[in-house]
C-alpha positions as CSV (number, residue, x, y, z in Angstrom):
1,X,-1.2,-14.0,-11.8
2,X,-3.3,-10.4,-11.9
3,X,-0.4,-8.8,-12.9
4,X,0.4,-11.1,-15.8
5,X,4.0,-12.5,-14.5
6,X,4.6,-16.3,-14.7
7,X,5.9,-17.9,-11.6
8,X,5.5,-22.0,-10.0
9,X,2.0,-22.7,-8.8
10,X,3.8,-24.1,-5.4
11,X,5.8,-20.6,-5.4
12,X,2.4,-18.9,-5.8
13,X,1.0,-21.1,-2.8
14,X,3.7,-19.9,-0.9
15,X,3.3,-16.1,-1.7
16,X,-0.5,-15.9,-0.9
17,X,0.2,-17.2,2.4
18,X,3.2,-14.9,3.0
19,X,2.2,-11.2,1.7
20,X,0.0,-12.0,-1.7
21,X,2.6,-9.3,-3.7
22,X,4.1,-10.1,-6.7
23,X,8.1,-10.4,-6.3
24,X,8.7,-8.6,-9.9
25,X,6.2,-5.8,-9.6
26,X,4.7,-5.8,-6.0
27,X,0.7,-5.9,-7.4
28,X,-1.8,-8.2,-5.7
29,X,-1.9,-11.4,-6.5
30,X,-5.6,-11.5,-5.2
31,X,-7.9,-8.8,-5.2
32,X,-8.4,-6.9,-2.1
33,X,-12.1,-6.9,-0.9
34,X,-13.9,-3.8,0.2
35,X,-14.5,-6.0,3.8
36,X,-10.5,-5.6,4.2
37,X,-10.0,-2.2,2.8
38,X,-13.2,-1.3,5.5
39,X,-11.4,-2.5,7.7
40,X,-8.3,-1.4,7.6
41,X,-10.0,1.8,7.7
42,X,-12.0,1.6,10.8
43,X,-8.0,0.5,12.8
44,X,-6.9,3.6,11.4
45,X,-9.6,5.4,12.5
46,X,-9.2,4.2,16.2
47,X,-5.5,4.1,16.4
48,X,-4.9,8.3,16.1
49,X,-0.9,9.1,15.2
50,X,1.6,10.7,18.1
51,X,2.0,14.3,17.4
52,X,5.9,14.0,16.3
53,X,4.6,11.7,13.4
54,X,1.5,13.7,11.7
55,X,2.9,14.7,8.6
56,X,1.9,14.4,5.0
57,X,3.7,11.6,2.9
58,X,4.3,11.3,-1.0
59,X,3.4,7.5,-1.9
60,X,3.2,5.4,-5.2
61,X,0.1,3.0,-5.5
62,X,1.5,-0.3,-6.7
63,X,-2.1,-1.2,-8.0
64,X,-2.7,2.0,-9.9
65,X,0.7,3.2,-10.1
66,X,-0.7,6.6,-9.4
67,X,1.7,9.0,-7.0
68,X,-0.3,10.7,-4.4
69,X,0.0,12.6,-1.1
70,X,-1.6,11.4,1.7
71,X,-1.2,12.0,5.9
72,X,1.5,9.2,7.0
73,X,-0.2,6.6,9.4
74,X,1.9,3.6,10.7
75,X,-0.3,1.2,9.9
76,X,-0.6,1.9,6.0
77,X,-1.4,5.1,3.8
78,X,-4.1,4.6,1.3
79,X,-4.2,5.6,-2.2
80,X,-6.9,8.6,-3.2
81,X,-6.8,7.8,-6.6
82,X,-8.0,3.5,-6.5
83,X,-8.1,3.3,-2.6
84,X,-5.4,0.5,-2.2
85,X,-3.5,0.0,0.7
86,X,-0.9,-1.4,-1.5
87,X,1.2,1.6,-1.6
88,X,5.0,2.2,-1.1
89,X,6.3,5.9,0.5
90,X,8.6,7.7,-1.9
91,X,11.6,8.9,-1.0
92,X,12.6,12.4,-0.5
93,X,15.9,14.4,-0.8
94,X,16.2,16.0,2.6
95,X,16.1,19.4,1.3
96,X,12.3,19.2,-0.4
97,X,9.5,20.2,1.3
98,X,6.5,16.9,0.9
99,X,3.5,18.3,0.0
């Protein structure tokens, strides 16, 4: 795989089909194109967030492993540092402020 982890070719079949993230480390298994990350973009775009959930959100880019802050959005928050929408939100202890 990208990542460099070993697994089944039928395994792999199965994974590409099902959500194309490595189990062990959650990278790609497949590069994503600039046509999806476009438009992924352009849904975001049109679909604007409910008041109650415009908020900024600390995330962790799986591809770059790079932590940035970005404004939450339901339907995926992009990394500024490699522009992945591969990206997990960090948790928070309730008492920090996100930046």
């Amino acid at each position: 795989m990208r990542c460099g982890h070993t697994i089944h070719s039928k395994c792999f079949k199965s994974l590409v089909k099902f959500n194309g993230i490595c189990p062990i480390c959650k990278k790609s298994l497949i590069e994503q194109s600039s046509e999806i990350t476009e438009e992924i973009d352009k849904m975001i775009s049109e679909q604007k967030m409910p008041q109650e959930y415009i908020r900024e959100v600390n995330i962790l880019c799986n591809e770059c492993l790079q932590k940035s802050t970005v404004m939450f959005h339901f339907l995926g928050n992009k990394c500024n540092k490699c522009n992945s929408y591969n990206t997990s939100i960090l948790k928070s202890n309730p008492e920090e402020k996100q930046n």
